[in-house]
N, CA and C atoms as a LAMMPS dump frame, in Angstrom:
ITEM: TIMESTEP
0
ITEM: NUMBER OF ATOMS
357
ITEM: BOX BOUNDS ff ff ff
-5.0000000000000000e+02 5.0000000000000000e+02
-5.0000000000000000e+02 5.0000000000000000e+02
-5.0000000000000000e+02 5.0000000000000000e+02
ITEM: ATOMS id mol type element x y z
1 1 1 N 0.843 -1.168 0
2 1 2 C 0 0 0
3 1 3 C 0.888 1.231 0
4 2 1 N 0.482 2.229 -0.881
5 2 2 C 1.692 2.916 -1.253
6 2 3 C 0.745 4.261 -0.315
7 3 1 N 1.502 5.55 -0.236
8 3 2 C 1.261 6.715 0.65
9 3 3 C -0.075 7.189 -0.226
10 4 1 N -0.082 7.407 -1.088
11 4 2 C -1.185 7.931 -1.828
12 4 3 C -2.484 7.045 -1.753
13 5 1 N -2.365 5.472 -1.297
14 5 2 C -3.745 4.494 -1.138
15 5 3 C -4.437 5.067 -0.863
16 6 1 N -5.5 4.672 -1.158
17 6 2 C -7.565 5.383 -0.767
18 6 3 C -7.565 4.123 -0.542
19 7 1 N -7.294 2.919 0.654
20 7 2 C -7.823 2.63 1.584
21 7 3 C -8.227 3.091 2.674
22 8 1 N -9.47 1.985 3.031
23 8 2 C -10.323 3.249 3.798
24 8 3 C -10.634 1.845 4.852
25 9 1 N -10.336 2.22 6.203
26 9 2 C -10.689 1.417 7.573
27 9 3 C -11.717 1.969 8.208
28 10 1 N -12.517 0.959 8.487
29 10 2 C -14.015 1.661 9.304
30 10 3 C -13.63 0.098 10.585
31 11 1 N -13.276 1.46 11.462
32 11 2 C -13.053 1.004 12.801
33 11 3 C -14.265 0.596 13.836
34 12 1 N -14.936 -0.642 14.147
35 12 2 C -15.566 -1.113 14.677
36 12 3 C -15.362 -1.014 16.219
37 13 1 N -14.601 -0.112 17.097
38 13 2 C -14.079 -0.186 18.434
39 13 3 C -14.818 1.056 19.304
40 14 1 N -14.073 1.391 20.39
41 14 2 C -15.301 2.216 21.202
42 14 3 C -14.426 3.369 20.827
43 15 1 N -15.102 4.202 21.151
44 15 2 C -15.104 5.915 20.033
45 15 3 C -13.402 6.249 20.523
46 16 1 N -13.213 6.193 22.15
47 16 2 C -12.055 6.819 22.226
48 16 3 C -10.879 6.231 22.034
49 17 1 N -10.92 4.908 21.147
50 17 2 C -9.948 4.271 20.844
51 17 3 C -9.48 4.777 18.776
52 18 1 N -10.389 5.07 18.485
53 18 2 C -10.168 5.906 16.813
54 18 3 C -9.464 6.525 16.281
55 19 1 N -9.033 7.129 17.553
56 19 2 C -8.413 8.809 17.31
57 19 3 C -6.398 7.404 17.452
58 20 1 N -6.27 6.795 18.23
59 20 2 C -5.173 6.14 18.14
60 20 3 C -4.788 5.625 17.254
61 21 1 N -6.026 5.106 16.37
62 21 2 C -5.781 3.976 15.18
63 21 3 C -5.995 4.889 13.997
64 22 1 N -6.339 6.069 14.137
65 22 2 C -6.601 7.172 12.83
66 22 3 C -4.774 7.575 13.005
67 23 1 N -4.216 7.825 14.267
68 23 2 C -2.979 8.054 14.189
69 23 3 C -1.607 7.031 13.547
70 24 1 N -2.112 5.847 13.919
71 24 2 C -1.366 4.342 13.607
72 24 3 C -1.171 4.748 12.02
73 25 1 N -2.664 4.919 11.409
74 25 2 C -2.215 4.435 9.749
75 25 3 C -2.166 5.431 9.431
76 26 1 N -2.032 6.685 9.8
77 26 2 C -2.213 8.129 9.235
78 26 3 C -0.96 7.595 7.947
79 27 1 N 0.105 7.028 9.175
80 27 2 C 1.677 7.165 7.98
81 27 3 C 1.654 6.496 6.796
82 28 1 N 0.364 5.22 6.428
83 28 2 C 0.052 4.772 5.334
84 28 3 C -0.439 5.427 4.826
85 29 1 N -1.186 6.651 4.877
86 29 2 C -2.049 7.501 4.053
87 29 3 C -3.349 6.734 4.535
88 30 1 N -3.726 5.93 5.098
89 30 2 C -5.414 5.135 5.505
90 30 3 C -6.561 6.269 5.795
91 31 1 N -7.323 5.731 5.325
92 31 2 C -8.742 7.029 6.022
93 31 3 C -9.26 6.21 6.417
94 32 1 N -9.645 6.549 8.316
95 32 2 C -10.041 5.597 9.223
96 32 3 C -11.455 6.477 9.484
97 33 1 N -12.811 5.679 9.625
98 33 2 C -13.856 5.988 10.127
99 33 3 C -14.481 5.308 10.992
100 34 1 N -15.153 5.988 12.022
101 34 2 C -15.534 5.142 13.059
102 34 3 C -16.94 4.434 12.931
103 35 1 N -17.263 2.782 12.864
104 35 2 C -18.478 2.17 12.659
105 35 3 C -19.07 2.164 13.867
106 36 1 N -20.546 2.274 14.697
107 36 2 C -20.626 2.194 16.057
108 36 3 C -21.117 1.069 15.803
109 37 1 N -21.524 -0.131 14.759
110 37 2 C -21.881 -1.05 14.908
111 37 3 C -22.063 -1.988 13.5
112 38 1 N -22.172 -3.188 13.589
113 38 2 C -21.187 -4.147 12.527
114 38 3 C -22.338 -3.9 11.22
115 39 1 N -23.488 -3.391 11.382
116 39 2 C -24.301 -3.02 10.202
117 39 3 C -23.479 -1.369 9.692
118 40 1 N -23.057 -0.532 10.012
119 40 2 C -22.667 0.42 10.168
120 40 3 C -20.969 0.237 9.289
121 41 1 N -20.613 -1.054 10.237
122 41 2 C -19.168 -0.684 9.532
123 41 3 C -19.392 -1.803 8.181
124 42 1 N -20.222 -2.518 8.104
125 42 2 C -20.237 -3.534 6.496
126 42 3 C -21.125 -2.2 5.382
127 43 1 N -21.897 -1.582 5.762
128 43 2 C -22.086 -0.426 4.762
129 43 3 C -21.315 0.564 4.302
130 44 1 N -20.066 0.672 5.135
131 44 2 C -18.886 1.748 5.033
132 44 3 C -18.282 1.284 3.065
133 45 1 N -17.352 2.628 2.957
134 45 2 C -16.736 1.697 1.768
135 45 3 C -15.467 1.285 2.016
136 46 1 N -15.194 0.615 3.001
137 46 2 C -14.423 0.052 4.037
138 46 3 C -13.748 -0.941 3.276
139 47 1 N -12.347 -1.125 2.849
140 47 2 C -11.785 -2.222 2.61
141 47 3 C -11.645 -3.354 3.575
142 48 1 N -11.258 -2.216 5.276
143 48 2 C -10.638 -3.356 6.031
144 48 3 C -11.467 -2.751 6.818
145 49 1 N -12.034 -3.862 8.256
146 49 2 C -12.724 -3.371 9.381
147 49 3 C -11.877 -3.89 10.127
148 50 1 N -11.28 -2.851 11.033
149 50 2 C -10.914 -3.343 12.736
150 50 3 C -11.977 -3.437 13.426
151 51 1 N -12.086 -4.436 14.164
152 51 2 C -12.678 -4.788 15.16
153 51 3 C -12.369 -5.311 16.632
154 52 1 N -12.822 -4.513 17.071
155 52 2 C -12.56 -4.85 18.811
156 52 3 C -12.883 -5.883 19.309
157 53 1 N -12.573 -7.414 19.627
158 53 2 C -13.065 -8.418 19.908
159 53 3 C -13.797 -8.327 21.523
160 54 1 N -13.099 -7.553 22.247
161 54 2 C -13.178 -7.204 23.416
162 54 3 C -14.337 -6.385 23.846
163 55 1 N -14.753 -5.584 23.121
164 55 2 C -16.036 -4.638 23.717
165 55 3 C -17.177 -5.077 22.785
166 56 1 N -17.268 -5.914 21.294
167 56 2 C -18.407 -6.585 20.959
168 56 3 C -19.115 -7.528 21.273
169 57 1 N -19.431 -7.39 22.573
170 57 2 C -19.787 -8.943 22.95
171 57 3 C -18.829 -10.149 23.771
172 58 1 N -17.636 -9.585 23.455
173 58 2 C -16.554 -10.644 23.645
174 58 3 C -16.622 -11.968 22.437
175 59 1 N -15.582 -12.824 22.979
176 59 2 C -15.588 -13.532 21.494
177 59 3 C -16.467 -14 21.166
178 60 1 N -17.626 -15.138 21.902
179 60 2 C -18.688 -15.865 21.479
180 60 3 C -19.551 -14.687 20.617
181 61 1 N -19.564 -13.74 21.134
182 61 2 C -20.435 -12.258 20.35
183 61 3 C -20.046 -12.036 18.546
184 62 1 N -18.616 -11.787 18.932
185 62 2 C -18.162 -11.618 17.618
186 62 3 C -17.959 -12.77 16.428
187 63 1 N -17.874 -13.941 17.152
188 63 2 C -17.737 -15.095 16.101
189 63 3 C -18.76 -15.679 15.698
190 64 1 N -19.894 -15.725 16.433
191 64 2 C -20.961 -16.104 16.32
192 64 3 C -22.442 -15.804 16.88
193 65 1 N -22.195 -15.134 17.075
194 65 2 C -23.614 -14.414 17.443
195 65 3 C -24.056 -13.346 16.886
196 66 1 N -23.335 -12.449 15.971
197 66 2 C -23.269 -10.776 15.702
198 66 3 C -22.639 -10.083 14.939
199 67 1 N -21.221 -10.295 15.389
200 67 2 C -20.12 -9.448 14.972
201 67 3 C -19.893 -9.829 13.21
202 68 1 N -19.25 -10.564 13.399
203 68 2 C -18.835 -11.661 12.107
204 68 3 C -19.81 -11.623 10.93
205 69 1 N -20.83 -12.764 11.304
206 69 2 C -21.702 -12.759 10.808
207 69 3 C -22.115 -11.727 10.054
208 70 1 N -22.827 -10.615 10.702
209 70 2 C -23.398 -9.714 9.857
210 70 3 C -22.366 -8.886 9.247
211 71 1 N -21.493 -8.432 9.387
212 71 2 C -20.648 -7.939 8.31
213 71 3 C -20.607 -8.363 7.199
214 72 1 N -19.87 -9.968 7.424
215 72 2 C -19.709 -10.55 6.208
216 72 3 C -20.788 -11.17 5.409
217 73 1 N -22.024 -11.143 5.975
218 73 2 C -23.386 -10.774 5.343
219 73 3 C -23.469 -9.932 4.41
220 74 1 N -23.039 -8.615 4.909
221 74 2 C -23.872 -7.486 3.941
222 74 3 C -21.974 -7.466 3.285
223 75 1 N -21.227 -7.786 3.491
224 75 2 C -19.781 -7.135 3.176
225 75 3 C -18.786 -8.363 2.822
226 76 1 N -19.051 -9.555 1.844
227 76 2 C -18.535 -10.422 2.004
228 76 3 C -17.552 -9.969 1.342
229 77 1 N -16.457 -9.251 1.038
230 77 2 C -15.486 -9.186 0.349
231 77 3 C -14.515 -8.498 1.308
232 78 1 N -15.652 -7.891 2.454
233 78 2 C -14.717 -7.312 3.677
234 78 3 C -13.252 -7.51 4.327
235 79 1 N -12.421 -7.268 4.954
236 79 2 C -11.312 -8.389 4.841
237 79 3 C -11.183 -7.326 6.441
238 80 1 N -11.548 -8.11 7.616
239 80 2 C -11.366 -8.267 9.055
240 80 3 C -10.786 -8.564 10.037
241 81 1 N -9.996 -7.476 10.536
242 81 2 C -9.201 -7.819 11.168
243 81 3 C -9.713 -7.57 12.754
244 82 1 N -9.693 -8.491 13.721
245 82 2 C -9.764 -8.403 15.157
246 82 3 C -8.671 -8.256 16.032
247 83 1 N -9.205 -7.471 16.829
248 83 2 C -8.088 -6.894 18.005
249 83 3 C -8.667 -7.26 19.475
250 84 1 N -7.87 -8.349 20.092
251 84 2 C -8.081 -8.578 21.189
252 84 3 C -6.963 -8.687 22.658
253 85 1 N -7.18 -8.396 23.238
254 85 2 C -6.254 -8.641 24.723
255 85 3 C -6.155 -10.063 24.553
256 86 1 N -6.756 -10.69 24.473
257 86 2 C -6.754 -12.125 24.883
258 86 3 C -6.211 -13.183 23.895
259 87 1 N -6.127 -12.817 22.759
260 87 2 C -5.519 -13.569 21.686
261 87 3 C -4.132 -15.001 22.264
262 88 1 N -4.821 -15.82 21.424
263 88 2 C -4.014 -16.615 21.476
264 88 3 C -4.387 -17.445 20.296
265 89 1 N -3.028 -18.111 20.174
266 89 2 C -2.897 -19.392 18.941
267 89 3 C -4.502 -20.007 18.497
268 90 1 N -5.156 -20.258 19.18
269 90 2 C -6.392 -20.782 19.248
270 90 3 C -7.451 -19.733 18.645
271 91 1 N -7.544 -18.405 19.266
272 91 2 C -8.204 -17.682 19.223
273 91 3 C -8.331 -17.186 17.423
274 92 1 N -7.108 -17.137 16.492
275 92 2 C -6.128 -16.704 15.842
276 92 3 C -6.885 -17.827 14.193
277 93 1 N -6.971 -19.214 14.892
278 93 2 C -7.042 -20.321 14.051
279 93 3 C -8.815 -20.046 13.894
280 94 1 N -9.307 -20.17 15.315
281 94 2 C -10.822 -19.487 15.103
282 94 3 C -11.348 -18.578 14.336
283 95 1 N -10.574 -17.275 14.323
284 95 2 C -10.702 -16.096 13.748
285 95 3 C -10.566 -16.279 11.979
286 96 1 N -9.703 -17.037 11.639
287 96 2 C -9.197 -17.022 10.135
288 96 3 C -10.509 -18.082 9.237
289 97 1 N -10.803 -19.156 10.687
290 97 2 C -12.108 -20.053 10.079
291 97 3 C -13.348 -19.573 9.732
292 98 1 N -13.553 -18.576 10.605
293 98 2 C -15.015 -17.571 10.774
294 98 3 C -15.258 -16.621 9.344
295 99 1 N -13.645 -16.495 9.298
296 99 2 C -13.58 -15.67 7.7
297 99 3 C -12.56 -14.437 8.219
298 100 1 N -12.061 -14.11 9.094
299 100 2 C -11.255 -12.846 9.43
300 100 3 C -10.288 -13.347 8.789
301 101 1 N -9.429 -11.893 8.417
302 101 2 C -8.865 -11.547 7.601
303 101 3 C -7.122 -12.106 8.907
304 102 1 N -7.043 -11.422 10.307
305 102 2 C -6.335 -11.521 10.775
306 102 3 C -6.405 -11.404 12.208
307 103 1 N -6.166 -11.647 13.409
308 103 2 C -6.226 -11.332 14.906
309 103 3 C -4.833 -10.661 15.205
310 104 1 N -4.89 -9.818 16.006
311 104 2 C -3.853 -8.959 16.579
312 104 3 C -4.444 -8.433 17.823
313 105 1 N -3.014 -8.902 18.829
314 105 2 C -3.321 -8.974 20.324
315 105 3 C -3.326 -7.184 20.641
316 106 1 N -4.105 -6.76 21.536
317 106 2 C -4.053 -5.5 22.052
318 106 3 C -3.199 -5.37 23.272
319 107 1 N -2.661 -4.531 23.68
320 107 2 C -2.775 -3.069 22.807
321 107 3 C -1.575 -3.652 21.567
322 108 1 N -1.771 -3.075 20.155
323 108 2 C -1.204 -3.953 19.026
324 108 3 C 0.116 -2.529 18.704
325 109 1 N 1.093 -2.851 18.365
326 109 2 C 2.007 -2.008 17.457
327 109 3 C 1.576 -1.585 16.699
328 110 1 N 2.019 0.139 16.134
329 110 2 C 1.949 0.231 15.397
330 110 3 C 2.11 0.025 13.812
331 111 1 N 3.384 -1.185 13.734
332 111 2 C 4.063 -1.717 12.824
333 111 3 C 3.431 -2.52 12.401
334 112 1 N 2.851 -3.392 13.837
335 112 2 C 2.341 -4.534 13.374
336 112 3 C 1.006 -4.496 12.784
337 113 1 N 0.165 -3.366 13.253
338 113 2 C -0.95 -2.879 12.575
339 113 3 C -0.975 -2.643 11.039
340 114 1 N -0.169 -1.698 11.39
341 114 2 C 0.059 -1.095 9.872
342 114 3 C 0.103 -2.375 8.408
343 115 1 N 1.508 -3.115 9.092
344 115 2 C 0.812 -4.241 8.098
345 115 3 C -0.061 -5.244 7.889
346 116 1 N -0.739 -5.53 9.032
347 116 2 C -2.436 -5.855 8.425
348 116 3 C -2.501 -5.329 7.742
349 117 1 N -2.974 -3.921 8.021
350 117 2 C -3.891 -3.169 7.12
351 117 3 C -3.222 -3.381 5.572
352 118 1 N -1.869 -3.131 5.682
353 118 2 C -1.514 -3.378 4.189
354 118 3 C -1.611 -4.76 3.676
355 119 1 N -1.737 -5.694 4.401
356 119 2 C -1.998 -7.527 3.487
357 119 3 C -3.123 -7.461 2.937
């Protein structure tokens, strides 16, 4: 993803976490918008959705009850990445089966963010 990209992240997380992750990819050139909810961020013209695994429900919420689901409902081409405290190997293998794009443990690098967003 080169500086000039018009990728565009519609951040699925709680409001005062945006302004961090609008700062993270600023240096990719990313335009980050905030979704307050997974109908919200699959209507965006959102390449990539971050998502907070942690404040949607927690995981059973996001993998199967809500989160997931309806995105990639209305947004199947979406490509999803989750951000959780709790991540692990397991969590990771779950996440990629459901259809996410990628899991990244919180609080995440900026480096390591950044290239999600760019895969």
């Amino acid at each position: 993803m080169s500086r000039t990209s018009t990728t565009r992240v519609a951040a699925l997380v709680p409001e005062e976490q945006v302004n961090v992750i609008r700062e993270a990819l600023a240096v990719e050139g990313v335009k980050v918008v905030h979704a307050a909810d997974p109908k919200e961020a699959a209507e965006t013209s959102a390449t990539v959705i971050l998502c907070d695994a942690d404040s949607k429900g927690g995981w059973p919420g996001v993998m199967r009850e809500s989160v997931m689901p309806e995105i990639l409902g209305r947004h199947p081409k979406a490509r999803i990445i989750l951000l959780s405290r709790l991540a692990d190997e397991q969590m990771w293998v779950e996440a990629l089966n459901a259809g996410a794009h990628d899991l990244l443990p919180k609080p995440c690098p900026q480096k390591e963010l950044c290239s999600a967003v760019r895969s």
